[in-house]
N, CA, C and O atoms as CSV, one atom per row, in Angstrom:
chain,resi,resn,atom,element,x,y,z
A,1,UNK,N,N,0.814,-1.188,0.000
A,1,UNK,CA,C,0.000,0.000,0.000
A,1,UNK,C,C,0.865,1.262,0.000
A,1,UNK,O,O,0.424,2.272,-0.548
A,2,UNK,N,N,2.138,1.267,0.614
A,2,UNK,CA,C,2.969,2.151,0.427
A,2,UNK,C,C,3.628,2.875,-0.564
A,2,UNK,O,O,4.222,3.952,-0.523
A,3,UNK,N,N,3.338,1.801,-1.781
A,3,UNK,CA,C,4.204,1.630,-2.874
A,3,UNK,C,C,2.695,3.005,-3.570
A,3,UNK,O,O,2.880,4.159,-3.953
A,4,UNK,N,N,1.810,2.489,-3.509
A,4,UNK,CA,C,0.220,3.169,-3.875
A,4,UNK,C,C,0.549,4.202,-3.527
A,4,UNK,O,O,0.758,4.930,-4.497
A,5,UNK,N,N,0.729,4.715,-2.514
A,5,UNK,CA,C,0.926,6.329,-1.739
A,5,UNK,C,C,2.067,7.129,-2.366
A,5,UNK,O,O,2.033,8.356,-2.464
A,6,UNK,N,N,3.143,6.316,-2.811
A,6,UNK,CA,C,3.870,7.204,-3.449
A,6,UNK,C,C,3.837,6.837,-4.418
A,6,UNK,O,O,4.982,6.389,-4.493
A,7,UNK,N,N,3.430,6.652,-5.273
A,7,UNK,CA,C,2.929,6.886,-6.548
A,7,UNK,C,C,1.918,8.223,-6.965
A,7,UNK,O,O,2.089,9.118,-7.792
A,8,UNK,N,N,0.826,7.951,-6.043
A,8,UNK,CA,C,0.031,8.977,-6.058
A,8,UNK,C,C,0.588,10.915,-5.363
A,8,UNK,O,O,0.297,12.095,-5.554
A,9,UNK,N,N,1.417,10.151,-4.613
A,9,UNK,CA,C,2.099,11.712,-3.961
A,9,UNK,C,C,3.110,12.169,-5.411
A,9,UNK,O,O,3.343,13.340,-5.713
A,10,UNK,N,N,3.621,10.951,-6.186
A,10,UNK,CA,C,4.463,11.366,-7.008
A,10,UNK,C,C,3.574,12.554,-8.110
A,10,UNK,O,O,3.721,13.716,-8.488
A,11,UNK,N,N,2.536,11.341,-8.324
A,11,UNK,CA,C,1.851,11.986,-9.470
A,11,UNK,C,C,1.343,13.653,-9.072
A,11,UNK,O,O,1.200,14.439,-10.009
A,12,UNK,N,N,1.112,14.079,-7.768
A,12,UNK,CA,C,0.460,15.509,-7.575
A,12,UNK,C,C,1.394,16.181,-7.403
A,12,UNK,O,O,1.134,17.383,-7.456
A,13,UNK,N,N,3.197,15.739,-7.063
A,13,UNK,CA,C,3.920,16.456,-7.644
A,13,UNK,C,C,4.404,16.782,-8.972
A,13,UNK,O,O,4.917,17.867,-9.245
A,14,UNK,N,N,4.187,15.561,-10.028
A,14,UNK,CA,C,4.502,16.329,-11.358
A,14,UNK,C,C,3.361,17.084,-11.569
A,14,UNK,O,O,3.498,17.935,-12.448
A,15,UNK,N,N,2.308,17.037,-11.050
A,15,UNK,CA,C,1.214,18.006,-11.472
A,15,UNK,C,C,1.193,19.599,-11.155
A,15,UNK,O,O,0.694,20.540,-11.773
A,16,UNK,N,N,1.972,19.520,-9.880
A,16,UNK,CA,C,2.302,21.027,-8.830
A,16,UNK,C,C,3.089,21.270,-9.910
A,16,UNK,O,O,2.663,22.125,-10.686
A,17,UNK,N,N,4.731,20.439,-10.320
A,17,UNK,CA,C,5.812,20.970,-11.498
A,17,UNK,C,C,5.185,21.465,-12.631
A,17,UNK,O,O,5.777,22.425,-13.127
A,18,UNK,N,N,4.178,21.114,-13.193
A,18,UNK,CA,C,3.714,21.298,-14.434
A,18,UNK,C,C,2.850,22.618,-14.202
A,18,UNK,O,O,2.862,23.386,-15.163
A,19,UNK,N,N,2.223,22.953,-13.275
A,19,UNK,CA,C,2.049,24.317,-13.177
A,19,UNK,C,C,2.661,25.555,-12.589
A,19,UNK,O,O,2.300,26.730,-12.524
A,20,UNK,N,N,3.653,24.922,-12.207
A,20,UNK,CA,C,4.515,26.049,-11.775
A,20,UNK,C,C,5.269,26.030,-13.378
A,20,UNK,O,O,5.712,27.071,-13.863
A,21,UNK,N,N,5.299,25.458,-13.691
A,21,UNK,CA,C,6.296,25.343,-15.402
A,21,UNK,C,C,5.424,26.745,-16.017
A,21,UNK,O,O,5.840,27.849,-16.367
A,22,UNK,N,N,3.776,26.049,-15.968
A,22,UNK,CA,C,3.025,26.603,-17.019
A,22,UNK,C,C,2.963,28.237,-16.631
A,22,UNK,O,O,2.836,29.054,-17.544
A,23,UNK,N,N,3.085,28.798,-14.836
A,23,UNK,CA,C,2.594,29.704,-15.209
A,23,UNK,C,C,4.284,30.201,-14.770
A,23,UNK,O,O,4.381,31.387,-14.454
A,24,UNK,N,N,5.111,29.672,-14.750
A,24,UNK,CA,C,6.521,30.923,-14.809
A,24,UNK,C,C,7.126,30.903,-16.674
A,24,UNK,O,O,8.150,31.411,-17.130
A,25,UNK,N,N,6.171,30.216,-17.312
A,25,UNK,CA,C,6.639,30.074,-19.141
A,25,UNK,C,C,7.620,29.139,-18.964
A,25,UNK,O,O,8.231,29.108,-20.032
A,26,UNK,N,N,8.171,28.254,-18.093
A,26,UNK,CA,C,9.008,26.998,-18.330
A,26,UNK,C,C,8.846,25.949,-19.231
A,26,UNK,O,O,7.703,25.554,-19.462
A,27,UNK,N,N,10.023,25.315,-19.903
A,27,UNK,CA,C,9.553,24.462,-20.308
A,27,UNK,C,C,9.326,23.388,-19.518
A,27,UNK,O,O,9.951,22.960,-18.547
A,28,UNK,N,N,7.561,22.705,-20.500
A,28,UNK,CA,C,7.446,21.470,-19.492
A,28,UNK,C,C,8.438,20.074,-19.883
A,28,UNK,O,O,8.194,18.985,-19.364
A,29,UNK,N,N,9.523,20.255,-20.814
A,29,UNK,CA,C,9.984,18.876,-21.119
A,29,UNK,C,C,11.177,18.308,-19.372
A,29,UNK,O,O,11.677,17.221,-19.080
A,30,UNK,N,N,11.190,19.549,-18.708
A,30,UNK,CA,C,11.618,18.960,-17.454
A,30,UNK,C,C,10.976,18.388,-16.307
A,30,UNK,O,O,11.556,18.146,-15.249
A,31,UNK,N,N,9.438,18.122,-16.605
A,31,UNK,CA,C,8.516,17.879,-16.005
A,31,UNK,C,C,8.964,16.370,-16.589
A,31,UNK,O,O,9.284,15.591,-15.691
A,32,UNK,N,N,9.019,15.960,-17.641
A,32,UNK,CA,C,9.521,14.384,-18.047
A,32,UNK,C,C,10.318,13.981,-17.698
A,32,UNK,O,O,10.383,12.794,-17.378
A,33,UNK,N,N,11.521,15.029,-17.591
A,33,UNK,CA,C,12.814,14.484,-17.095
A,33,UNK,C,C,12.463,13.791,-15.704
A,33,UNK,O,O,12.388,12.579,-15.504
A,34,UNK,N,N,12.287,14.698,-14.892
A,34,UNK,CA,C,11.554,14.010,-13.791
A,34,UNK,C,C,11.009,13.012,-13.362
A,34,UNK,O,O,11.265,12.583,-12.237
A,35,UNK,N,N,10.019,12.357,-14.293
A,35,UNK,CA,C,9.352,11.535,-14.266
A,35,UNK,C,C,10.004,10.504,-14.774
A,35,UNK,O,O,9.698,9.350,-14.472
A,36,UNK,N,N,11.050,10.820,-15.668
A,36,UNK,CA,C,11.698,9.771,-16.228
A,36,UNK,C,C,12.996,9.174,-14.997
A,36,UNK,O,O,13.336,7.991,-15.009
A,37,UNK,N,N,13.535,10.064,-14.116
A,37,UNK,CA,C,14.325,10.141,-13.376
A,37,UNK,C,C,13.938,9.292,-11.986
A,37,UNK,O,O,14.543,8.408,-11.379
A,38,UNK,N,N,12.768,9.899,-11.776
A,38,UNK,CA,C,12.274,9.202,-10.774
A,38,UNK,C,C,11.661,7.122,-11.218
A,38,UNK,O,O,11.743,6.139,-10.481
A,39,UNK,N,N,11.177,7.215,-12.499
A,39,UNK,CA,C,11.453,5.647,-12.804
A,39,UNK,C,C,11.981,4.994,-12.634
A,39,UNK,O,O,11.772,3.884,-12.143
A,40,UNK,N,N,13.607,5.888,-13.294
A,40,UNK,CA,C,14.679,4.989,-13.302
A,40,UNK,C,C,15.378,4.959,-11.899
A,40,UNK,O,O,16.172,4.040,-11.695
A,41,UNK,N,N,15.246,5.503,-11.321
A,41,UNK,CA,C,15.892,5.464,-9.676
A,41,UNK,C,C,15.051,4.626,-8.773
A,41,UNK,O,O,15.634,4.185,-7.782
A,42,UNK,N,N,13.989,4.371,-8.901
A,42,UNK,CA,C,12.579,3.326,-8.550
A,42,UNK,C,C,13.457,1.990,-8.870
A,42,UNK,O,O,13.783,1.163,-8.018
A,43,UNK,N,N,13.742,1.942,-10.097
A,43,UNK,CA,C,14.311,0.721,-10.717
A,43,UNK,C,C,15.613,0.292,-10.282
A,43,UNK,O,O,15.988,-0.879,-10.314
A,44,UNK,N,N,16.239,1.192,-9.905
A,44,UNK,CA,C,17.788,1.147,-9.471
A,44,UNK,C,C,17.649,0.698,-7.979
A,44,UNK,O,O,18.150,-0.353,-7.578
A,45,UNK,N,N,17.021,1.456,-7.269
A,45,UNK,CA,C,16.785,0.871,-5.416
A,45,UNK,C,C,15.911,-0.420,-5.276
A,45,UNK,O,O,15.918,-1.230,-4.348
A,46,UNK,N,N,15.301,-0.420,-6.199
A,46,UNK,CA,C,14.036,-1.976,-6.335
A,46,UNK,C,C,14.757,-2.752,-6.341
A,46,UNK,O,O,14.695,-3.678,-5.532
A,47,UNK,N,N,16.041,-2.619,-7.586
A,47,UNK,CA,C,16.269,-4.398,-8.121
A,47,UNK,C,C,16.560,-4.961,-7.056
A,47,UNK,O,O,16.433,-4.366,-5.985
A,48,UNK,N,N,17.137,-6.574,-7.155
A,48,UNK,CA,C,17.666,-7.044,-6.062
A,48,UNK,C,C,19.790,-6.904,-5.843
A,48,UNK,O,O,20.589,-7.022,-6.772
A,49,UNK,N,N,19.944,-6.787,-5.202
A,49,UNK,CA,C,21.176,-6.059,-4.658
A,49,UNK,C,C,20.975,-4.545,-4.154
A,49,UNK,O,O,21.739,-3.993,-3.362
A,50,UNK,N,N,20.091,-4.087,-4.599
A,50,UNK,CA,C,20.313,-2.618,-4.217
A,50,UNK,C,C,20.362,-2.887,-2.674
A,50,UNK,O,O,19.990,-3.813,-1.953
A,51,UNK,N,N,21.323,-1.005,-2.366
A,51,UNK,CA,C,21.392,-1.263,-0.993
A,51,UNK,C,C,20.489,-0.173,-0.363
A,51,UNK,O,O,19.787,0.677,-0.910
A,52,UNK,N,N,20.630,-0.344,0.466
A,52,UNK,CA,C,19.544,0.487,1.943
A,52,UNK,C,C,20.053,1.724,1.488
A,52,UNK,O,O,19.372,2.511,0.831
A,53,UNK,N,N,21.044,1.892,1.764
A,53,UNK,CA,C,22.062,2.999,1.473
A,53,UNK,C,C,21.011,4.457,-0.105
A,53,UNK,O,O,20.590,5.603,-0.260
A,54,UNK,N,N,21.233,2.749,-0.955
A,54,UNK,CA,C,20.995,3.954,-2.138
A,54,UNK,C,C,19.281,3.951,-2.407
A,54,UNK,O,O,18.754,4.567,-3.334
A,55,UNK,N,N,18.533,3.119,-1.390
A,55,UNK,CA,C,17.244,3.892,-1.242
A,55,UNK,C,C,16.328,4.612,-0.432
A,55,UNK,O,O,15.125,4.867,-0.372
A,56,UNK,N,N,17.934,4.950,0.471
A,56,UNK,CA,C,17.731,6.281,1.338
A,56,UNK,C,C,18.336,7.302,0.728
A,56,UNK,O,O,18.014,8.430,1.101
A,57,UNK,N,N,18.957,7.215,0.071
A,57,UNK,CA,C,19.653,8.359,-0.892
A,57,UNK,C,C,18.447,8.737,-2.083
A,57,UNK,O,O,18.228,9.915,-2.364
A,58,UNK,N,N,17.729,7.660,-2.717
A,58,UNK,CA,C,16.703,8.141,-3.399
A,58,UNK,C,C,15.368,8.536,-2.992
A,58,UNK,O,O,14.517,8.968,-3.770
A,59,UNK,N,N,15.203,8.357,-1.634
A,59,UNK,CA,C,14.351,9.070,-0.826
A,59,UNK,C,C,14.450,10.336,-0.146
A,59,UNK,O,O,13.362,10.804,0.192
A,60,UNK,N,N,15.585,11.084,0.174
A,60,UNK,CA,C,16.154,12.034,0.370
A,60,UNK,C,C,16.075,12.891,-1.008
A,60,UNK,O,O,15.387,13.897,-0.839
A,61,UNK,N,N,16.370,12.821,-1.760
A,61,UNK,CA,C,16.373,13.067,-3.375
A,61,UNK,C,C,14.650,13.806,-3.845
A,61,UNK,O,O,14.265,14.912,-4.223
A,62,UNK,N,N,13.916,12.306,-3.518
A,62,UNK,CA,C,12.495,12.413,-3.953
A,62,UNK,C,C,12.003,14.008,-2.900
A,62,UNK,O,O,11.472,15.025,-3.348
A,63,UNK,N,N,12.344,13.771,-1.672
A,63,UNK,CA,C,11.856,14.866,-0.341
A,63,UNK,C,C,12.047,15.837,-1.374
A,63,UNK,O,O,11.126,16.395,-1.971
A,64,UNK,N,N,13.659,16.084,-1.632
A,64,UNK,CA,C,13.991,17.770,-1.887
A,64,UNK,C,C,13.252,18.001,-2.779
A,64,UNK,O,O,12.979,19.187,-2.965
A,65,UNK,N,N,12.671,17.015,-3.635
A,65,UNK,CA,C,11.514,17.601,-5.243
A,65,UNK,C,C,10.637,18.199,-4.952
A,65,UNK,O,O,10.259,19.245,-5.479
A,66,UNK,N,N,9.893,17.310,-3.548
A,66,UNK,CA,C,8.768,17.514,-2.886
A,66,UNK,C,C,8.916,19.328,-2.132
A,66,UNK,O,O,8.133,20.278,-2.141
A,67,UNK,N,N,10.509,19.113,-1.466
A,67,UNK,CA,C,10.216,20.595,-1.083
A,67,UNK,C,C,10.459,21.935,-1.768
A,67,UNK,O,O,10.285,23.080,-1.351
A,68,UNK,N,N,10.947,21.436,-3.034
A,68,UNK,CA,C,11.354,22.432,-3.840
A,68,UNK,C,C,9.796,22.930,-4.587
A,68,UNK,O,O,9.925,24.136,-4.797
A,69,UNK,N,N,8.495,22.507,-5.027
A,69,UNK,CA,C,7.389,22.421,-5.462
A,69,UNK,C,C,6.577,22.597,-4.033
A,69,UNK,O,O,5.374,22.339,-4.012
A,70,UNK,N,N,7.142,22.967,-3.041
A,70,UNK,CA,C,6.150,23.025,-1.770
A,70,UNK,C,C,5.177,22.062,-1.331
A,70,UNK,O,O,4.176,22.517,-0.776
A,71,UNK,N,N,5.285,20.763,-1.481
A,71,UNK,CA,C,5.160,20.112,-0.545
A,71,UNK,C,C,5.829,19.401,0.657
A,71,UNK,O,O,6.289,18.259,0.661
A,72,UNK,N,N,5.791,20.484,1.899
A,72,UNK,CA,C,7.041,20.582,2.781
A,72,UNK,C,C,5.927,19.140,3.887
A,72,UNK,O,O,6.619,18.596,4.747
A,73,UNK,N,N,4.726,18.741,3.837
A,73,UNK,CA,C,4.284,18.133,4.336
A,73,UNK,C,C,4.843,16.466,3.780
A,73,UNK,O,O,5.167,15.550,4.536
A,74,UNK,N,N,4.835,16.433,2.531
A,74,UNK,CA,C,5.131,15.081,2.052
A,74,UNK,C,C,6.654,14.659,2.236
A,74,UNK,O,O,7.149,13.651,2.739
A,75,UNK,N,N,7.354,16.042,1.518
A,75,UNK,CA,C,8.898,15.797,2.047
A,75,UNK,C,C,9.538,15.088,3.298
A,75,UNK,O,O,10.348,14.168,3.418
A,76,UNK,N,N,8.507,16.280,4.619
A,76,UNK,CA,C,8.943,16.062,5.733
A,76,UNK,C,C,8.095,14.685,6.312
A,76,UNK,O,O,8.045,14.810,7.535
A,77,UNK,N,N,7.420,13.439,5.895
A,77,UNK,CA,C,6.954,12.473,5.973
A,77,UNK,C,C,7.549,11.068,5.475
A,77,UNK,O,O,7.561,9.935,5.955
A,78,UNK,N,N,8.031,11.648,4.311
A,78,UNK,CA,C,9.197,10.932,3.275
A,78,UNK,C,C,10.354,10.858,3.811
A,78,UNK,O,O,11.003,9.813,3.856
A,79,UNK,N,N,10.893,12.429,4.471
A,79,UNK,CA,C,12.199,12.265,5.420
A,79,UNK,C,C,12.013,11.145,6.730
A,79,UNK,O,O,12.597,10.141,7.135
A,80,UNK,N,N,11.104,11.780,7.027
A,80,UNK,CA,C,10.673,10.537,8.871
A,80,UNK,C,C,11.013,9.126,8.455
A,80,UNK,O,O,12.136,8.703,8.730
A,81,UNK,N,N,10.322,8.510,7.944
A,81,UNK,CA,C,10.499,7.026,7.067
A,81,UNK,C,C,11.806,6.726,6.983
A,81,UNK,O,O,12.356,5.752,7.496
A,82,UNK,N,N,12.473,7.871,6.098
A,82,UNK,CA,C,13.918,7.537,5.954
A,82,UNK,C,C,14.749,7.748,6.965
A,82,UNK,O,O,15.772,7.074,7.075
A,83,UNK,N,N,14.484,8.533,7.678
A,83,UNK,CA,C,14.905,8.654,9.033
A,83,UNK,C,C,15.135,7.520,9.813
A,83,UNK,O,O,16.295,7.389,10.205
A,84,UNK,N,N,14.419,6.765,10.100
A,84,UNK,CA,C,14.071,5.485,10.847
A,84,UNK,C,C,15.323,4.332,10.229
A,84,UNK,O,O,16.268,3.676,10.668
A,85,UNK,N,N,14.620,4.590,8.937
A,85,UNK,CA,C,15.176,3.218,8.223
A,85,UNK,C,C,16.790,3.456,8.645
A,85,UNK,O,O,17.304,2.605,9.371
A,86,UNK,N,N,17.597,4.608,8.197
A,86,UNK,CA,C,18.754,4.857,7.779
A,86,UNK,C,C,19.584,4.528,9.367
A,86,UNK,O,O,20.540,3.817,9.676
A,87,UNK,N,N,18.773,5.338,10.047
A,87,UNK,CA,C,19.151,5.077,11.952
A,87,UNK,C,C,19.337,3.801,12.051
A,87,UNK,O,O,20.156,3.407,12.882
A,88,UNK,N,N,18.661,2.905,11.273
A,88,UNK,CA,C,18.295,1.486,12.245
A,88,UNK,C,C,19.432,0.615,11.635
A,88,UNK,O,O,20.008,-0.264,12.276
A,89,UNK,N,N,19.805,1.051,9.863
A,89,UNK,CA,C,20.842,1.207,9.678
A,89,UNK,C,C,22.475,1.035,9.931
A,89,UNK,O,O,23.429,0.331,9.600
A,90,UNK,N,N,22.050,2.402,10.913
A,90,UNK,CA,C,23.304,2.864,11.312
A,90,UNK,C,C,24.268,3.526,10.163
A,90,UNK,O,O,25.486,3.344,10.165
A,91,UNK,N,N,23.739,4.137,9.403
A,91,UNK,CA,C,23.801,5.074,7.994
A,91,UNK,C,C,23.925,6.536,8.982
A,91,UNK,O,O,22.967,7.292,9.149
A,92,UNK,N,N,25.199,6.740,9.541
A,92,UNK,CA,C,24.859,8.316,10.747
A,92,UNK,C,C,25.269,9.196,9.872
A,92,UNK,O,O,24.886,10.287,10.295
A,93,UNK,N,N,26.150,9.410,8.339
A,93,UNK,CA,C,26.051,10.852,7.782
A,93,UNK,C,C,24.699,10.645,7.246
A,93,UNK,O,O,23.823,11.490,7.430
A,94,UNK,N,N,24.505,9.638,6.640
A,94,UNK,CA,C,22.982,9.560,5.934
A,94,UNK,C,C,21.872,10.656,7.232
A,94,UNK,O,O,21.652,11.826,6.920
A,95,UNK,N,N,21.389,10.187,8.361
A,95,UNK,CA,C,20.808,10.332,9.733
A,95,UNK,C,C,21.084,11.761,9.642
A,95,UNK,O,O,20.255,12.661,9.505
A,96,UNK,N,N,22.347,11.859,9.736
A,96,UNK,CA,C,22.662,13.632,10.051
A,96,UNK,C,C,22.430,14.761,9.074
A,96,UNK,O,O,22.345,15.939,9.420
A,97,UNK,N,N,22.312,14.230,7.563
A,97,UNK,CA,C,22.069,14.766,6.522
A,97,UNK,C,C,20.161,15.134,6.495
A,97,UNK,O,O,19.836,16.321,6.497
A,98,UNK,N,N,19.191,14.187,6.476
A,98,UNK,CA,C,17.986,14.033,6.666
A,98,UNK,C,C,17.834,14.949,7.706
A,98,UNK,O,O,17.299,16.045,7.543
A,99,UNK,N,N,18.456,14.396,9.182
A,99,UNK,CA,C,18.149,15.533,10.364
A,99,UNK,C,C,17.667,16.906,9.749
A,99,UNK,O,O,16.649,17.583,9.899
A,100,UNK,N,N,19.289,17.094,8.681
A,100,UNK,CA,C,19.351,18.701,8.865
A,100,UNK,C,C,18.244,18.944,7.641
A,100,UNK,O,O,18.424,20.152,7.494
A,101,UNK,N,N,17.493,18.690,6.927
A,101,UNK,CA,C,16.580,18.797,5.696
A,101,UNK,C,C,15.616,18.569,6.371
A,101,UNK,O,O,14.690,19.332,6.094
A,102,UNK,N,N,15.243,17.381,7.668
A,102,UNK,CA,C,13.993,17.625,8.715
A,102,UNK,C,C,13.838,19.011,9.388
A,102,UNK,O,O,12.824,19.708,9.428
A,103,UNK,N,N,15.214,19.292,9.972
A,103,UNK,CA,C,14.903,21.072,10.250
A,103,UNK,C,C,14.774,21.939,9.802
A,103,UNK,O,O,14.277,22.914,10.366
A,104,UNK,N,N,15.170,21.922,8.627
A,104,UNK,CA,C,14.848,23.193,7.637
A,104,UNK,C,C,13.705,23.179,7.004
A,104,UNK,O,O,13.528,23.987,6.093
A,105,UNK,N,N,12.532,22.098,7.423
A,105,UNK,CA,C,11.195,22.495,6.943
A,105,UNK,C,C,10.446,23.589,7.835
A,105,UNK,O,O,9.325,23.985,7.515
């Protein structure tokens, strides 16, 4: 069900990107990039070998999209999660990096 939730959080952020595109005259072909980016990094932390490591790094990644398009609620929800995971880990620049992107919401 998790997998459902961000999908759908993904999708209302390319939708937030695509109007912030539309009304600052951006182009929207970086609205694809995006989408294409975020696939392929889905695909890269999914397969099997990936490590913890690099899908806390692509969760950290996904946050800053989220807070760069103002959703400082999803970011900072996306960070918590990774938070946990990375701690439990024992990933402490990972931990200390998130911390400081948890406080600056």
């Amino acid at each position: 069900m998790e997998e459902l939730n961000n999908v759908e959080i993904f999708e209302n952020v390319k939708n937030r990107i695509k109007e912030i595109f539309n009304g600052e005259g951006l182009s929207e072909n970086l609205n694809s990039e995006i989408e294409r980016w975020h696939n392929r990094r889905q695909q890269e932390t999914d397969r099997p070998g990936g490590t913890i490591e690099q899908r806390v790094v692509f969760q950290m990644e996904l946050a800053q999209i989220y807070i760069a398009v103002g959703k400082n609620d999803s970011a900072f929800d996306t960070l918590e999660d990774v938070w946990d995971e990375a701690n439990q880990e024992g990933l402490v620049d990972l931990v200390e990096e998130i911390t400081n992107l948890m406080n600056s919401l």
